[in-house]
C-alpha positions in Angstrom: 7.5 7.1 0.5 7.7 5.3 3.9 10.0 2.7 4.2 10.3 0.9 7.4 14.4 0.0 8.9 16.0 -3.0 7.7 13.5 -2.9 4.1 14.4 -1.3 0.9 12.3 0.0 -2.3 13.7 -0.6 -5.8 16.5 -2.9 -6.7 18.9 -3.5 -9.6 15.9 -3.6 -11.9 13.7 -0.8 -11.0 14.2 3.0 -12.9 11.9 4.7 -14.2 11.7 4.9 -17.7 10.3 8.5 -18.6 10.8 10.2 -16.2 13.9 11.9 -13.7 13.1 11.2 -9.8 13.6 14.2 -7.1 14.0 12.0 -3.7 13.9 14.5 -0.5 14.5 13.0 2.8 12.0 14.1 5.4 13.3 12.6 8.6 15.3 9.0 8.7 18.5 7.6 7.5 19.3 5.1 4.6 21.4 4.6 2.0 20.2 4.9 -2.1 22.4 2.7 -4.2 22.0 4.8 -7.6 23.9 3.0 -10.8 25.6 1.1 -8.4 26.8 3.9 -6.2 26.3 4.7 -2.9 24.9 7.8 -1.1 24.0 8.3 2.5 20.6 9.6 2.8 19.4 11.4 6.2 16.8 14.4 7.1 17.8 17.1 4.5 18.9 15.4 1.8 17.9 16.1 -1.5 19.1 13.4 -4.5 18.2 13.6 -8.8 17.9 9.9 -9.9 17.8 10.4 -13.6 15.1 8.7 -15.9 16.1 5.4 -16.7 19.0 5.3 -13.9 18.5 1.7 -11.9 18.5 2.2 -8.0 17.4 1.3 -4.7 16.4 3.3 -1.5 17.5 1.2 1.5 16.6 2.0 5.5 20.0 1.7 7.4 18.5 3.6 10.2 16.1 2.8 13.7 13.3 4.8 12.4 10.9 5.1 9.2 12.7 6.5 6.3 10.3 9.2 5.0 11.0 10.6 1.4 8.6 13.0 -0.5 9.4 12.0 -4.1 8.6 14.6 -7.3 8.6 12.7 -10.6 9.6 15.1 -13.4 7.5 14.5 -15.8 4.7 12.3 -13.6 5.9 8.5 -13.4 2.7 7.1 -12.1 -1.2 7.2 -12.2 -3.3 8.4 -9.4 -3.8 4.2 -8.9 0.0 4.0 -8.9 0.8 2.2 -11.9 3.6 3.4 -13.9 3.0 5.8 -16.8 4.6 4.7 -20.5 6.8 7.2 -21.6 6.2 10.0 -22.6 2.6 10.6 -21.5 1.9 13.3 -19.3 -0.7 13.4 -16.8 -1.0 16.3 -14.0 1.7 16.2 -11.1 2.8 12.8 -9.7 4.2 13.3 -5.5 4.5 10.2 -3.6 
């Protein structure tokens, strides 16, 4: 994920239902608001958003934000739409 400063992804209604989210921050700084807590997010970090958990990954920073995000198990199609849960279909990394 790519998210450019001053714009966020997510928001107080977005989780994903069936699956847990691994967020790794490649290089960047932000913030991710997780259940209404806050976590400083910068090169290096590595944060579990459980399934179903509402949050929101926010660029605080001058630069992109770059993640590399591991759904656990798959969230997504390869067109991006969001599995139902419980079906499971190859790796999803985004």
């Amino acid at each position: 994920m790519v998210i450019a400063p001053g714009d966020s992804e997510g928001g107080p209604d977005n989780s994903h239902r069936g699956a847990d989210q691994w967020l790794y921050v490649l290089s960047g700084s932000g913030v991710a608001i997780v259940a209404k807590r806050k976590t400083p997010l910068r090169a290096g970090t590595l944060l579990l958003i459980e399934r179903a958990t509402t949050h929101e990954i926010r660029n605080t920073g001058r630069s992109l934000l770059k993640t590399l995000n591991v759904y656990v198990p798959p969230a997504y199609t390869s067109d991006g739409d969001e599995l139902p849960r419980g079906k499971k279909r190859g790796i999803s990394v985004s």
